[in-house]
C-alpha positions in Angstrom: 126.8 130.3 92.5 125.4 134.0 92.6 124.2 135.4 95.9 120.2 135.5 94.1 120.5 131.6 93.2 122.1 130.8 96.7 119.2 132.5 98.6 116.6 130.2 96.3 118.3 127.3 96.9 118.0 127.7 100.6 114.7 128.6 100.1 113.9 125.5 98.5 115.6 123.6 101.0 113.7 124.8 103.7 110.6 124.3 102.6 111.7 120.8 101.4 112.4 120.2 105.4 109.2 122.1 106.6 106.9 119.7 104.2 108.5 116.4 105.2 108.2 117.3 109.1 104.4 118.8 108.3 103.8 115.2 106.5 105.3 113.0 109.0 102.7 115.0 111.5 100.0 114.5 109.3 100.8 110.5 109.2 99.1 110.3 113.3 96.9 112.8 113.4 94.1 110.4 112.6 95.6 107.8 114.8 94.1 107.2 118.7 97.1 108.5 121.0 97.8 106.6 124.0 100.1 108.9 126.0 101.6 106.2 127.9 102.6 102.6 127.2 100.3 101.1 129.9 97.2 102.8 128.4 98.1 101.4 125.2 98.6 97.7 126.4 95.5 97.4 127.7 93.7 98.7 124.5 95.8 96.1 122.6 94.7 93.3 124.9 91.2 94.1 124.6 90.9 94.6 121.0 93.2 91.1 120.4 90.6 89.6 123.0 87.4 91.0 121.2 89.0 90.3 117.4 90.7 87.6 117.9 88.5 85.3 115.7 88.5 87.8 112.5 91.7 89.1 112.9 95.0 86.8 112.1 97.7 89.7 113.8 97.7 90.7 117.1 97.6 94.4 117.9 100.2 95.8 119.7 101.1 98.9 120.8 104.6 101.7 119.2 105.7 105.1 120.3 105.5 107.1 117.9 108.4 109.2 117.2 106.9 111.8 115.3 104.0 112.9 118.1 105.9 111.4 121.1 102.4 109.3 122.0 101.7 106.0 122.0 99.8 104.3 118.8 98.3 100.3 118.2 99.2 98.4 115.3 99.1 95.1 114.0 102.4 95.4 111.6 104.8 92.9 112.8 107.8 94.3 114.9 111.1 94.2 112.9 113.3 92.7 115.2 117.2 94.1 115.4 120.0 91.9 116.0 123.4 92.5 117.2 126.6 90.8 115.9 128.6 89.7 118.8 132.7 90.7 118.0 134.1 86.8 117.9 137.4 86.8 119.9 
C-alpha cells in the first residue's frame, strides 16, 4: 500500500470511530439524566405508581454507559447467566 493510500485509510478510519462515538452521544441527549441511581428509583417508582393502569412494563432505571448518568426505561433487563464448571 503507498504511503498516500495509507494516510486515507487512516483517515477514514478515524472518522469512522469519531461518528460512531458522536452517535452513541447523540442516542441520550434527549433522555432525562439521573446522575445517581437513587434519584432514578424514585422516578421509576413514581411514574410505575402514576401509569400503572395504561402501561403493561414497569419503568426501571440503567446507567448509561455512553454519558455515565443514570436513564428510565421500560425494556426488560436481559438477564446473564453463569455456567457453573461441573466437577
Amino acid at each position: 500500500m503507498t504511503r498516500r493510500k495509507r494516510k486515507e485509510y487512516e483517515r477514514q478510519k478515524q472518522m469512522a470511530i469519531h461518528t460512531r462515538v458522536n452517535f452513541r452521544k447523540k442516542m441520550c441527549d434527549n433522555k432525562q439524566r439521573y446522575y445517581n441511581e437513587d434519584h432514578a428509583m424514585s422516578w421509576a417508582m413514581q411514574y410505575n405508581d402514576r401509569l400503572h393502569r395504561n402501561n403493561p412494563l414497569p419503568y426501571r432505571a440503567y446507567k448509561c454507559p455512553h454519558c455515565r448518568a443514570w436513564h428510565l426505561t421500560t425494556a426488560p433487563k436481559i438477564e446473564t447467566t453463569k455456567v457453573a464448571d461441573e466437577v
